[in-house]
N, C-alpha and C positions, 0 to 999 in steps of 0.2 A: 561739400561741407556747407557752402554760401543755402543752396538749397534744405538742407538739414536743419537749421535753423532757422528758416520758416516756419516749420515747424514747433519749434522749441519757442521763441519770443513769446506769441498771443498765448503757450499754453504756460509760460511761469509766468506773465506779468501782463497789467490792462495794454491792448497796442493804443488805448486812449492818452496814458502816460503821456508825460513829457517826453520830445524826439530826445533829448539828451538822454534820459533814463533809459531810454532805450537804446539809443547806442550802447551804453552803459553794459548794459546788459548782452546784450551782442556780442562784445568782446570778453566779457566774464563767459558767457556760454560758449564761445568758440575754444578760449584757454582749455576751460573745462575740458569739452570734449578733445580737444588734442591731445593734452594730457593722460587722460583716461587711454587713448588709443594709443599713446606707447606702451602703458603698462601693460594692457592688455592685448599687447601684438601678437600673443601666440592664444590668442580667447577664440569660440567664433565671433564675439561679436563686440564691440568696441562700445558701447554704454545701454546701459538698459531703460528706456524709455517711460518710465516710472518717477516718482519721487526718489527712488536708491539713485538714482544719476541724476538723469535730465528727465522733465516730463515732453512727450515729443507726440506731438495729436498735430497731423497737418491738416488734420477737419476744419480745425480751431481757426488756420489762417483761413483755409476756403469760405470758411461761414461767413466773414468778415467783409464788411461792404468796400466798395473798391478803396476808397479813402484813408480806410484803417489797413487794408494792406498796402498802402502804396506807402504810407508812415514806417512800415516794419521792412519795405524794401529797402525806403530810405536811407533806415540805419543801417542797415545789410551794406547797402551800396557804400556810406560814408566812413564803414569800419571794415571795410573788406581787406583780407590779408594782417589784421590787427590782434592780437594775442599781446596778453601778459607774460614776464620773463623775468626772473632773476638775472642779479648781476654777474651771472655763470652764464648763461641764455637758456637756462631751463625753463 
């Protein structure tokens, strides 16, 4: 997942942004995708890499010079295992 979202970060949002914003986002996109991957547990495939889900280009982080991806590991790293929840724990 942690790796999926390398992906996903640099291709919805500048990884120039604020670290915060980007955490921010990290864990709005990690929800996202877990969410999506229960409904869609009998799918082949758990979100469509486009705008209808997530846009997911891991060109996007490769292109990126070491600095801006060590900014998008960061938040990976400081949000890792963090998902939004209802007070049910959905």
């Amino acid at each position: 997942l942690e790796q999926y979202l390398r992906g996903v970060l640099p291709s919805e949002m500048p990884a120039r942004w604020p670290i915060e914003a980007l955490k921010a986002q990290a864990v709005a996109a990690r929800t996202y995708v877990l969410r999506q991957m229960s409904l869609r547990k009998n799918a082949n495939f758990d979100v469509d890499s486009t705008v209808l889900d997530q846009v997911y280009n891991i060109e996007n982080y490769n292109r990126l010079n070491a600095g801006l991806r060590a900014r998008i590991d960061q938040a990976l790293r400081e949000t890792a295992g963090l998902h939004l929840s209802d007070h049910r724990g959905r």
